[in-house]
C-alpha positions as CSV (number, residue, x, y, z in Angstrom):
1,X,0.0,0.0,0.0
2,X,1.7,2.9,-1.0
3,X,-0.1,6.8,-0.8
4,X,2.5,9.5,-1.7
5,X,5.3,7.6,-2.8
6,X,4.9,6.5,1.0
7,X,4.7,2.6,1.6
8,X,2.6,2.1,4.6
9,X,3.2,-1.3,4.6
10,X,6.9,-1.4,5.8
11,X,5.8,0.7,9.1
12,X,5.7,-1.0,12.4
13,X,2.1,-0.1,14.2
14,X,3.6,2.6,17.1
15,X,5.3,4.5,13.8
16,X,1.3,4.3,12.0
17,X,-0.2,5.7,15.3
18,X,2.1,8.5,15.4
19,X,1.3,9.8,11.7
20,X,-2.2,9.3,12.1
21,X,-2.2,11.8,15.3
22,X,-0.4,14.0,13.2
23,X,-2.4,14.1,10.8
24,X,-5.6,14.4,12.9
25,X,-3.6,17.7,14.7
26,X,-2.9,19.1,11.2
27,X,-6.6,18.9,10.0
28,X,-7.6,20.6,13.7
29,X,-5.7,23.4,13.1
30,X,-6.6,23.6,9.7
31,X,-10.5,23.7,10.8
32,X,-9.6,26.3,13.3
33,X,-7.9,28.5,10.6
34,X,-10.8,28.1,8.6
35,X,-13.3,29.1,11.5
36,X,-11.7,32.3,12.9
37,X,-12.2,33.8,8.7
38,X,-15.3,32.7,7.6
39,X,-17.6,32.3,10.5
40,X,-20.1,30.1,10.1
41,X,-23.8,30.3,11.8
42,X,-23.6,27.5,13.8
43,X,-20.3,29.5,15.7
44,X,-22.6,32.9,16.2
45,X,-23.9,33.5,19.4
46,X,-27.5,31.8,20.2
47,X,-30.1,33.7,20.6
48,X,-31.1,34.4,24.0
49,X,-35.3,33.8,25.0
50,X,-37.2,36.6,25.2
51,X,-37.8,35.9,29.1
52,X,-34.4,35.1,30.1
53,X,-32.7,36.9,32.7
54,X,-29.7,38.3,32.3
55,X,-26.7,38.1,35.4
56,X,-25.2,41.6,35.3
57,X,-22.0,42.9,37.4
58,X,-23.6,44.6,40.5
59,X,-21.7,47.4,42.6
60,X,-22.9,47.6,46.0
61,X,-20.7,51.3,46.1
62,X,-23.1,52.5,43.3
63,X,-25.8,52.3,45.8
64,X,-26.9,53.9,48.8
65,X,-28.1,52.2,51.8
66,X,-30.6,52.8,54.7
67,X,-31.5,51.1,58.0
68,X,-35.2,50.1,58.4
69,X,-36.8,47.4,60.6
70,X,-39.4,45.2,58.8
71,X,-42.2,43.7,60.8
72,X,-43.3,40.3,59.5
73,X,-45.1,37.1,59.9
74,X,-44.6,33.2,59.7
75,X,-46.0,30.1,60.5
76,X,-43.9,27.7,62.3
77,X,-44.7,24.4,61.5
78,X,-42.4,23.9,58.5
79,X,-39.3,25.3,60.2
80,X,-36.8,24.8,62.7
81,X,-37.2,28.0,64.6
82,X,-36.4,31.5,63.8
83,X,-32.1,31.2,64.5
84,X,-29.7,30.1,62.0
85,X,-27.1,28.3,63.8
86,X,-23.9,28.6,61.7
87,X,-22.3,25.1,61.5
88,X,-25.4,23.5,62.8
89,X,-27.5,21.7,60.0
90,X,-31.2,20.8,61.1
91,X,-33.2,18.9,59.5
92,X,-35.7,21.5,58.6
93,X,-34.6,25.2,57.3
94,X,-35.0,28.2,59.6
95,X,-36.9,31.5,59.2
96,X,-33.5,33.3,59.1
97,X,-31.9,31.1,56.3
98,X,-35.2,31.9,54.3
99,X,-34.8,35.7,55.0
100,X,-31.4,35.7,54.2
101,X,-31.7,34.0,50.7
102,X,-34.7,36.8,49.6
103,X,-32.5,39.3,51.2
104,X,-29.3,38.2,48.8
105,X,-31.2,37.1,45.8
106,X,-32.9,40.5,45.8
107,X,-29.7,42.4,46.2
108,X,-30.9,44.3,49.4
109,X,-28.3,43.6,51.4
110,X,-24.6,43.7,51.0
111,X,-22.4,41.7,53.8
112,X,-19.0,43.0,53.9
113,X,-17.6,39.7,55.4
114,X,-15.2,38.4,52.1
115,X,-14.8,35.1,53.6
116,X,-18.6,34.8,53.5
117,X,-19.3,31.4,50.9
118,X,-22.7,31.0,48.9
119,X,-25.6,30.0,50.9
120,X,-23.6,31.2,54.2
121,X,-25.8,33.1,56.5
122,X,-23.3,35.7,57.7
123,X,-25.0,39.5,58.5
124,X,-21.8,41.2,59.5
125,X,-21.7,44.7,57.8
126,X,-26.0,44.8,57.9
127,X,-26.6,46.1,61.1
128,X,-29.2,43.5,61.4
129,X,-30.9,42.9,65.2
130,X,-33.5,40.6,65.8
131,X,-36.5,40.9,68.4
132,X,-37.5,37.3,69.2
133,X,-36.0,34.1,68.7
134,X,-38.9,31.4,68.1
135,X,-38.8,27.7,68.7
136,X,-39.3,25.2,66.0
137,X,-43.1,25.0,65.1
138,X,-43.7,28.5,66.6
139,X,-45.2,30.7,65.2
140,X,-45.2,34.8,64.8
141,X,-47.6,37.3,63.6
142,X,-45.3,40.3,64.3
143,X,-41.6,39.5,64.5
144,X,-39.5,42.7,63.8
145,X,-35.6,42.8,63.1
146,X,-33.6,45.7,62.4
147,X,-31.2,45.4,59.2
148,X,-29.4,48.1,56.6
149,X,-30.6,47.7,52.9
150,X,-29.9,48.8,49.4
151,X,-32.1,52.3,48.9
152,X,-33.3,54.2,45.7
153,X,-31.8,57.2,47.2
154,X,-29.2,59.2,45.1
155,X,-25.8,59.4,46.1
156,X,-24.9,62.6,47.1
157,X,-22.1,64.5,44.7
158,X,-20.0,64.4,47.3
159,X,-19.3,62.8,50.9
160,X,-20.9,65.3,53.4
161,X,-18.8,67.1,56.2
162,X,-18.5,64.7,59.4
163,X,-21.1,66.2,61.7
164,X,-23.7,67.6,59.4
165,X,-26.0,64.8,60.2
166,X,-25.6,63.3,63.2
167,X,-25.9,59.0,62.4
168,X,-27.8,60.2,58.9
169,X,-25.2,59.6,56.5
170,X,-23.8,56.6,55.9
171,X,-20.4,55.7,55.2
172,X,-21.1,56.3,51.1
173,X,-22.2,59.5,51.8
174,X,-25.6,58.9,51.4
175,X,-28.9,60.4,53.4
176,X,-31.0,58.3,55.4
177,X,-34.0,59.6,57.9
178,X,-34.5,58.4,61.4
179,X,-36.2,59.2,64.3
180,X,-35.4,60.8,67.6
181,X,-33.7,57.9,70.4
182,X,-36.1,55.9,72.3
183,X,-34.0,56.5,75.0
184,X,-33.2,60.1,75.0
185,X,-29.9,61.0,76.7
186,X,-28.7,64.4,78.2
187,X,-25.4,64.3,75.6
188,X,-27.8,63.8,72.7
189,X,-27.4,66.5,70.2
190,X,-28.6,66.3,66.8
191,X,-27.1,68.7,64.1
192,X,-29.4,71.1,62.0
193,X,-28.9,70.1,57.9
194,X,-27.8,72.9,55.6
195,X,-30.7,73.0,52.9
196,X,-29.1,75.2,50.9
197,X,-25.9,72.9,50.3
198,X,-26.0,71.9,46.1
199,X,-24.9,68.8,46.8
200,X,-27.8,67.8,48.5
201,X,-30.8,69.0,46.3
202,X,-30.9,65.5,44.2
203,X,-31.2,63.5,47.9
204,X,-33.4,65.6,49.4
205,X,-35.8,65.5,46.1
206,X,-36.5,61.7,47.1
207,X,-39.4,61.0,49.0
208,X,-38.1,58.4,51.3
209,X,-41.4,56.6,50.8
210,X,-43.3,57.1,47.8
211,X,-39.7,56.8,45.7
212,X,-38.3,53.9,47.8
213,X,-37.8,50.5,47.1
214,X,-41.1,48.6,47.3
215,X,-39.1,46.4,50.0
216,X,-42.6,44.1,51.3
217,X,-43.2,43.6,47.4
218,X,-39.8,42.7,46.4
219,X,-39.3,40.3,49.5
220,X,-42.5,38.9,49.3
221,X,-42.3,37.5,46.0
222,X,-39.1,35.7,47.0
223,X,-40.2,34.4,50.5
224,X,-42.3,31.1,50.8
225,X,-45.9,31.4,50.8
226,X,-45.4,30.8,54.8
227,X,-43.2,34.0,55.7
228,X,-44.7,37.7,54.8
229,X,-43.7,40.9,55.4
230,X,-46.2,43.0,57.0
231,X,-44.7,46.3,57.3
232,X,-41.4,48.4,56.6
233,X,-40.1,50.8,59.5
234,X,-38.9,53.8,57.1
235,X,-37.0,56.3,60.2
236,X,-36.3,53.9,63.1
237,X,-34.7,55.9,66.1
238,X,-30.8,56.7,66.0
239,X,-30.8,54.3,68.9
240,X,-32.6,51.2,67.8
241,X,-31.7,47.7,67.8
242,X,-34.6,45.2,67.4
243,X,-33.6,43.0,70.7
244,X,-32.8,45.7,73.0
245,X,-35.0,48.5,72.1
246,X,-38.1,46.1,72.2
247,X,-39.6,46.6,75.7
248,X,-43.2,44.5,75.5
249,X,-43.1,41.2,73.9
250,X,-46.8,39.8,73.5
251,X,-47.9,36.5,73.3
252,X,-51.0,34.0,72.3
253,X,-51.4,30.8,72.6
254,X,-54.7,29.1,71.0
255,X,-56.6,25.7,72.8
256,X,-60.3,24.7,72.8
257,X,-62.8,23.8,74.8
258,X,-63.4,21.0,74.6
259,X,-59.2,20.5,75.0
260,X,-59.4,16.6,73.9
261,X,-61.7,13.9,72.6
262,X,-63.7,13.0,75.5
263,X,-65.3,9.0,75.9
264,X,-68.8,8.6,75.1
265,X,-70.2,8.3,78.6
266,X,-67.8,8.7,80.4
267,X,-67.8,11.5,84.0
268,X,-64.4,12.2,84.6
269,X,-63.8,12.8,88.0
270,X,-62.9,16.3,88.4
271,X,-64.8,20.0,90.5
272,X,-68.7,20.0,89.5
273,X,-70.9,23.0,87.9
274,X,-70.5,25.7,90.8
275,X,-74.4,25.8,90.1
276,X,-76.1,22.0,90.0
277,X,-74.9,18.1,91.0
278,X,-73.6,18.1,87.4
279,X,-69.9,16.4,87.2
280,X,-68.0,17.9,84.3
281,X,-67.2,15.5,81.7
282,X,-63.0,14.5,81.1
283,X,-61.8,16.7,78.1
284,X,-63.4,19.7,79.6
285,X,-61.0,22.1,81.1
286,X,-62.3,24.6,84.4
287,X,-61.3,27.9,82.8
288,X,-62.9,30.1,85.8
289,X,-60.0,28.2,87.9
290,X,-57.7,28.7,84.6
291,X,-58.1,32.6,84.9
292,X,-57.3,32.6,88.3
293,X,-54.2,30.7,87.9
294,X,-53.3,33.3,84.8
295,X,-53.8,36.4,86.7
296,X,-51.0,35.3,89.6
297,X,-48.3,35.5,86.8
298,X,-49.0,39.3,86.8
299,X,-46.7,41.7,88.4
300,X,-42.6,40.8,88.3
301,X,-41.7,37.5,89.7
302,X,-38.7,35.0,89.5
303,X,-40.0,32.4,87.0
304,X,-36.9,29.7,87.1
305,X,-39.3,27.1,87.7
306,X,-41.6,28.0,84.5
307,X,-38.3,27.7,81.9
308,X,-35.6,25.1,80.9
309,X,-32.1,26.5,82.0
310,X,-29.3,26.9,79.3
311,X,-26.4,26.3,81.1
312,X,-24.6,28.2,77.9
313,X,-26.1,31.7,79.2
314,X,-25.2,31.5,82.5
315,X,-27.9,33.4,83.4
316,X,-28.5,33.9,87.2
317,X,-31.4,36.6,87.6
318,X,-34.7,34.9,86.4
319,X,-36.9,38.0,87.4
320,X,-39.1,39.0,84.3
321,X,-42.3,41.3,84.7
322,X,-45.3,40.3,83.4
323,X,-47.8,43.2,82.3
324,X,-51.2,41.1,81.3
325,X,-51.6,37.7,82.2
326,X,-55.5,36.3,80.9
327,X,-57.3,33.4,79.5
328,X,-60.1,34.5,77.4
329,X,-62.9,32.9,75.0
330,X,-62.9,34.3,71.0
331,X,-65.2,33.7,68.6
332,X,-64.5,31.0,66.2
333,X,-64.1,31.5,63.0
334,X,-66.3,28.7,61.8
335,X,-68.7,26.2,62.8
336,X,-67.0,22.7,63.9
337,X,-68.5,19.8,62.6
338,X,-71.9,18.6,63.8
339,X,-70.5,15.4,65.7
340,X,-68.4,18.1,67.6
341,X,-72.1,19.4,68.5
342,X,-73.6,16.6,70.0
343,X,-74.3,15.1,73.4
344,X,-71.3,13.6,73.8
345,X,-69.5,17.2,74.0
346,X,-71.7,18.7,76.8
347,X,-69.1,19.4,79.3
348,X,-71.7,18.4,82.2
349,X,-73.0,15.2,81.9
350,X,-76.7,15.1,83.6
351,X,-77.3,13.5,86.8
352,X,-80.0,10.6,87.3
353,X,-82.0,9.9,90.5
354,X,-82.1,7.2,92.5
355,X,-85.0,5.5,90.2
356,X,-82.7,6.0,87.0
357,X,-84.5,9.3,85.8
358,X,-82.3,12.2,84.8
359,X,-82.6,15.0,87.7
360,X,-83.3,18.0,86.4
361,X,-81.8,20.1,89.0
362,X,-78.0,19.0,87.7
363,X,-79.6,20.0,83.9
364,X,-76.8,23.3,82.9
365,X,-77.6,25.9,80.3
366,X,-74.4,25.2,77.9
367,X,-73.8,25.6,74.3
368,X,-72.7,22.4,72.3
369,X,-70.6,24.1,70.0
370,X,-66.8,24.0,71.0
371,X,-65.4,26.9,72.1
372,X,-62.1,28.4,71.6
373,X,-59.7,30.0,74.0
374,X,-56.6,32.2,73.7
375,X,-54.0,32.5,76.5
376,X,-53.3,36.3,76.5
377,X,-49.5,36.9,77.7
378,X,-47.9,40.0,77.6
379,X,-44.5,41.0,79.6
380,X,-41.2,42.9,79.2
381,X,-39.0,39.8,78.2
382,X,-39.6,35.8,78.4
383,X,-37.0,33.1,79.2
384,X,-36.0,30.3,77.4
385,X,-39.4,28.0,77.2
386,X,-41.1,30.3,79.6
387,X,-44.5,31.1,77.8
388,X,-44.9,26.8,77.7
389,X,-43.9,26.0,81.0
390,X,-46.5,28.8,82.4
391,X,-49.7,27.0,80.1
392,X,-49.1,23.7,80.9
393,X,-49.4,24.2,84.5
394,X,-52.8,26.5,83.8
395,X,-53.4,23.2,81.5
396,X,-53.1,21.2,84.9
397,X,-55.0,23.8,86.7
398,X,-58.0,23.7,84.0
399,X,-58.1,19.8,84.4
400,X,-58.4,19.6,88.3
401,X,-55.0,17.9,88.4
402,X,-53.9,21.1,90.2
403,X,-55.0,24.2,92.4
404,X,-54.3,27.7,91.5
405,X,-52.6,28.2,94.5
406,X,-50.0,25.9,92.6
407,X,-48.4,28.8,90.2
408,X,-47.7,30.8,93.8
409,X,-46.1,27.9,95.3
410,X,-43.9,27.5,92.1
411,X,-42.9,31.6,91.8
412,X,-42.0,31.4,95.6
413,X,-38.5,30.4,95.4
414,X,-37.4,30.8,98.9
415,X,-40.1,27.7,99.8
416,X,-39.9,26.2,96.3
417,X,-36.0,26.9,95.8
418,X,-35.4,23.7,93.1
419,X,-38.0,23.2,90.0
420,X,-40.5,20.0,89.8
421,X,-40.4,18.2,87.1
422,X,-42.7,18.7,84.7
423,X,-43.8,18.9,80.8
424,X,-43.6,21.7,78.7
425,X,-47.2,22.5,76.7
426,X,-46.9,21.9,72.4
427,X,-45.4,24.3,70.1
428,X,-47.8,24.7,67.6
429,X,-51.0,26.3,69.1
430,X,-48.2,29.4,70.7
431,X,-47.9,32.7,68.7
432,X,-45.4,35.8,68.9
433,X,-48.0,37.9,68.3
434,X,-46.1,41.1,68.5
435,X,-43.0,43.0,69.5
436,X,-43.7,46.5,71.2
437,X,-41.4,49.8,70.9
438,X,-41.9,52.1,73.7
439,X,-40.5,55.7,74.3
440,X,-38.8,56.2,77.2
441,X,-41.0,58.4,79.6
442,X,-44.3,57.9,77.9
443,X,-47.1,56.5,80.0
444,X,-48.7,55.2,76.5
445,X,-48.4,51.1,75.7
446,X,-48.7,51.7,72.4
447,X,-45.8,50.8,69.8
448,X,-43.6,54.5,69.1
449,X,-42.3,53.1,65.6
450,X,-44.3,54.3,62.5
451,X,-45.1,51.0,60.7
452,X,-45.8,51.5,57.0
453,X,-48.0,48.6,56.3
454,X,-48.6,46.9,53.0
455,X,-51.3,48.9,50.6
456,X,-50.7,51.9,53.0
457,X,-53.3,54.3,51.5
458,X,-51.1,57.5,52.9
459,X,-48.7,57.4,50.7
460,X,-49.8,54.4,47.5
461,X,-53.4,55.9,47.2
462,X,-56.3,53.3,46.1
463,X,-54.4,49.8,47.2
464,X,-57.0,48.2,44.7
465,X,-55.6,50.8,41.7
466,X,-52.1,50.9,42.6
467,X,-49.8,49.0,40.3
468,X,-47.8,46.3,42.1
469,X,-49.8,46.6,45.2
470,X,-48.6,44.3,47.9
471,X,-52.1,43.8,50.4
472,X,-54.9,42.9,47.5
473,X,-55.2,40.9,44.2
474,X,-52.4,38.6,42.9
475,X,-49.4,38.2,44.2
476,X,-50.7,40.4,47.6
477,X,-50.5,39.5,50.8
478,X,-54.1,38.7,51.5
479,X,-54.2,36.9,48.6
480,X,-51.1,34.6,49.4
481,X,-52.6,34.2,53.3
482,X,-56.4,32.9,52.0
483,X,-54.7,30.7,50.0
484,X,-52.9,28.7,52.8
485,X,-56.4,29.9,55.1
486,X,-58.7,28.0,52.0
487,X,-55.8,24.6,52.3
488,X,-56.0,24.5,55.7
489,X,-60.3,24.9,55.5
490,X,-60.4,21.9,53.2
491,X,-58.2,20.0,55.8
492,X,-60.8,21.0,58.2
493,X,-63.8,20.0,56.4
494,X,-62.9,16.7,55.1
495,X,-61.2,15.7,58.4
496,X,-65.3,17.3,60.3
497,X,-66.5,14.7,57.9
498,X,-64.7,11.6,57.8
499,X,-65.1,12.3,61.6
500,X,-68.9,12.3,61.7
501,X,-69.0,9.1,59.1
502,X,-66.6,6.9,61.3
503,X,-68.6,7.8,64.7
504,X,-71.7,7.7,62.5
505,X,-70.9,3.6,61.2
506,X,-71.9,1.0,63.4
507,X,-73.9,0.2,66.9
508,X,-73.8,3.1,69.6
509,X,-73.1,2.2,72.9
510,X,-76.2,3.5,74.7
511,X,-78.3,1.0,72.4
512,X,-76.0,-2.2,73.4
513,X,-77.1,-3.7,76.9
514,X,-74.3,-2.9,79.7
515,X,-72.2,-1.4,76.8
516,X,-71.9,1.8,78.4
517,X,-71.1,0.5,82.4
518,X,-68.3,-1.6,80.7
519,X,-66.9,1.1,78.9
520,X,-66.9,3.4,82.4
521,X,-65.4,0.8,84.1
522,X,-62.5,0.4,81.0
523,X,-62.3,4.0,81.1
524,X,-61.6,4.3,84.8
525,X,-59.3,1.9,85.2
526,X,-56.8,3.7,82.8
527,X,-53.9,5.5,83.0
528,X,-54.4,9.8,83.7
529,X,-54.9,11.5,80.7
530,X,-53.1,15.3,80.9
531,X,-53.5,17.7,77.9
532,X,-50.4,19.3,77.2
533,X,-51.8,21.6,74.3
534,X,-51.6,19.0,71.6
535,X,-54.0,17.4,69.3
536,X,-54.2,14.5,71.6
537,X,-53.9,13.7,75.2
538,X,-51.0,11.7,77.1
539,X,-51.3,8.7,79.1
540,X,-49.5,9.3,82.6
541,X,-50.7,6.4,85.0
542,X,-51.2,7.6,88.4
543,X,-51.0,11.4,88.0
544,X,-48.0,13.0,90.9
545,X,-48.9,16.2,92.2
546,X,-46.1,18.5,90.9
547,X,-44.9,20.2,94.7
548,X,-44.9,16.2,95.4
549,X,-42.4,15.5,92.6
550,X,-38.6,14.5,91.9
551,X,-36.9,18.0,91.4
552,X,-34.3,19.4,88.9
553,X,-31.0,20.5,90.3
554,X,-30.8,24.3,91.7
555,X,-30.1,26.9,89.0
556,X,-26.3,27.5,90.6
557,X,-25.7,23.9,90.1
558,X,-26.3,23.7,86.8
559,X,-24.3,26.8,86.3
560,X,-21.3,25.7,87.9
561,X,-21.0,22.4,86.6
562,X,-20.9,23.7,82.9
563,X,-18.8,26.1,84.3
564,X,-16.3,23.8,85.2
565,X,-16.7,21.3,82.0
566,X,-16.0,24.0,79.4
567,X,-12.9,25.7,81.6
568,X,-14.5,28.9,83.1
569,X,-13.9,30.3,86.7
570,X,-16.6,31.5,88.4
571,X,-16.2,34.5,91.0
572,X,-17.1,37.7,92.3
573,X,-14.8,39.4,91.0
574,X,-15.8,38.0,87.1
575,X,-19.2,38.4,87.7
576,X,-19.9,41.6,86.0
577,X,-17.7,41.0,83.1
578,X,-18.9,37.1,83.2
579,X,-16.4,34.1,82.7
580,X,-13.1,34.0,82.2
581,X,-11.8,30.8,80.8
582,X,-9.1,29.5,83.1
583,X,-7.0,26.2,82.0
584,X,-8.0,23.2,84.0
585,X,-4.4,21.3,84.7
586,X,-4.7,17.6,85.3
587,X,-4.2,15.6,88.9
588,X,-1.4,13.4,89.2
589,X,-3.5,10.1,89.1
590,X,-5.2,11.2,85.8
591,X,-2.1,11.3,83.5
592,X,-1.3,13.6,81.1
């Protein structure tokens, strides 16, 4: 085989491969001559869909920034608590990690951290402050957190004198507005602006509302359904931090009444109606004894017996002041289903005589529909656990299992120095239902911020005109809340129903013969049921009186002993600055 005057033939294999990679180079380099001068269409750029977005270089310096605080709301179920823990994976995401992706996907916020990796949650550089820090499956209707964020307003031509503004311009140089200190002090003095400075006409043209960044709009769209903001903060005081400026914390937590499913039949042995022989029924809870029980929280009191202890705080003064302290009934937002209406939910069950006839003196006046409850809790700060710990015990209290006087014996520390052990209440009926900003001096309870709330006619006109609007029609808030509302009705409805068709199936127990004495007798042999706030009751054998119980170490024990395990010294002389850690040096018998 010859090609070329070249005989192929005579070469030995390695010698072919080598020409034929030669070759195969040479005709790439000749296709990638050909290429660069005659393009062809398959090497032009594709075109690009109409819709797509386009990444663009951003330039945080081109921008100015403001602080504002943004009052919002979630619900908890779906979420691991409010806190990101850095380093700390849980198995569900938190309310932060969710506010921090909108926040970065949006561009609103600009962390100056450079070590900072994608999907970190790192605020350094924001200013950000939180109010509350919610447990996993609570929820909030009015969290509020303080943070800095990118603005509409102009940059100013140049960086203003130091001075002009006293904490009004920001390090760009750029304006921002803000209120006078919450806490006013006597070497407060806030400079008078220059109007008539050039520089500053194109700032001061913005309205630091109308012209603004539609910041509930924007975040909104990028939040999940759950999480919404309710209302932007556009001047918070010079002062301001979310946690420490926030000076009433309010909270609800929802239960009915009914609290469980109670037995067909059954008389659970608890008080009687105040007014007849009638014995109330098991799954009924006392609330008149419930609302005495809430109203000795009031006043300030040391509640280390109504929280869980984190050792990691080393937190020695439990003394928290409670302003309203209340059980009260609300009106349900819908009928229940009818088998939630029947006989077997009359919390009194009527009395018979001695010749088996009902006695109509134990008859009570009572309405068959369940009722619903709201524990009403508002104080200057909680611990950790502390609104939980204080509902189970009312739940106790409402069940007969314990006396008012119980929740005095438990905030008396001097008689009651270590802390029974007991169960916290659920986590999904509680609510942080809102976060209060008072100004020092006033005698009004009423929040000093100035909350611009979503469809805020003041300064957006018509909210059913307004482009964009962020309260009505698609894409609004009330919108996106009737949608999970309408879910969570369907839930409701088909679960009402199912419920009536399984009770309604098969014989009732007051048409058998003895059916109904055997299942009293079943019923009382059983363990103690105690309501804890969830959807069903626990099983606790013979119920223990909680001042007759097994108590937790004292508060200083606990202190000291993580103390010592992580190295720190306690003493008087640290106290005020806290722990120092010290370096623990081995005994001779324990090696090295």
């Amino acid at each position: 085989m010859e090609s070329n005057g070249i005989d192929y033939a005579s070469w030995s294999p390695e010698k072919l491969v080598a020409r034929v990679s030669a070759l195969e180079q040479q005709l790439k380099e000749a296709n990638e001559r050909y290429r660069s001068q005659s393009p062809s269409k398959s090497s032009s750029p594709q075109r690009r869909p109409k819709n797509a977005r386009v990444e663009r270089d951003f330039d945080p310096s081109k921008y100015s920034t403001r602080l504002i605080a943004l009052k919002f709301a979630y619900l908890g179920q779906r979420y691991n608590g409010f806190e990101h823990h850095a380093n700390n994976k849980t198995p569900l995401p938190t309310i932060e990690e969710e506010m921090w992706k909108a926040f970065m996907k949006a561009r609103l916020i600009f962390p100056t951290d450079p070590l900072v990796t994608e999907g970190e949650v790192n605020w350094e550089g924001c200013d950000y402050s939180k109010c509350g820090r919610t447990d996993k499956g609570v929820s909030a209707f009015g969290q509020v957190i303080g943070i800095r964020v990118r603005s509409n307003r102009p940059l100013s031509k140049q960086v203003l004198e130091p001075g002009l503004v006293q904490e009004s311009v920001t390090s760009n140089g750029s304006l921002e507005t803000a209120s006078p200190p919450l806490q006013p002090r006597e070497d407060d003095f806030m400079m008078s602006l220059e109007l008539d400075d050039a520089t500053l006409d194109e700032p001061l043209a913005f309205h630091p509302i109308r012209d603004e960044v539609p910041y509930a709009q924007v975040l909104n769209r990028l939040l999940p359904p759950d999480i919404r903001i309710l209302a932007w903060c556009p001047a918070p005081p010079v002062d301001f931090s979310a946690r420490f400026s926030c000076r009433e914390r309010r909270y609800r937590y929802f239960f009915t009444q009914p609290a469980f499913n109670p037995s067909p039949g059954t008389e659970a042995v608890t008080q009687g109606h105040p007014n007849s022989n009638a014995v109330r029924r098991e799954g009924w809870l006392d609330i008149p004894a419930m609302k005495a029980a809430a109203k000795r929280f009031e006043g300030l009191h040391d509640f280390r017996h109504f929280c869980k202890v984190d050792a990691s705080k080393q937190i020695d003064n439990f003394e928290r002041r409670i302003f309203r302290s209340e059980i009260r009934e609300i009106d349900p937002a819908s009928e229940p289903a009818a088998y939630i209406s029947g006989s077997y939910f009359s919390e009194f069950a009527q009395s018979s005589t001695s010749n088996g006839n009902p006695d109509p003196s134990s008859a009570v006046t009572q309405s068959q529909t369940p009722k619903l409850y709201v524990f009403v809790l508002h104080g200057s700060a909680f611990l950790w656990h502390q609104v939980r710990h204080m509902i189970a015990v009312l739940f106790l209290v409402g069940q007969g299992l314990e006396s008012p006087e119980v929740v005095t014996q438990l905030l008396d520390i001097n008689a009651t120095p270590r802390k029974p052990i007991y169960e916290m209440a659920e986590d999904a009926p509680l609510v942080l239902w809102d976060c209060i900003f008072l100004r020092e001096g006033s005698s009004s309870r009423e929040d000093a911020l100035e909350w611009i709330y979503v469809g805020d006619q003041r300064f957006h006109g018509d909210p059913r005109e307004v482009k964009g609007n962020a309260k009505f029609g698609l894409g609004g808030v009330v919108d996106d809340v009737w949608k999970i509302w309408r879910q969570k009705k369907m839930d409701e409805i088909l679960a009402g129903m199912l419920l009536n068709v399984v009770v309604g199936q098969g014989k009732d127990l007051d048409e058998g013969q003895g059916g109904e004495e055997e299942h009293r007798t079943a019923v009382k042999s059983a363990s103690q049921k105690v309501y804890l706030g969830g959807d069903s009751v626990r099983l606790k054998g013979r119920y223990v009186p909680l001042m007759e119980r097994e108590r937790t170490e004292s508060v200083q024990t606990i202190n000291a002993r993580y103390a010592l395990r992580k190295g720190f010294e306690q003493g008087e002389a640290v106290r005020g600055t806290g722990f120092r850690q010290v370096t623990l040096l081995p005994r001779e018998d324990e090696g090295a």
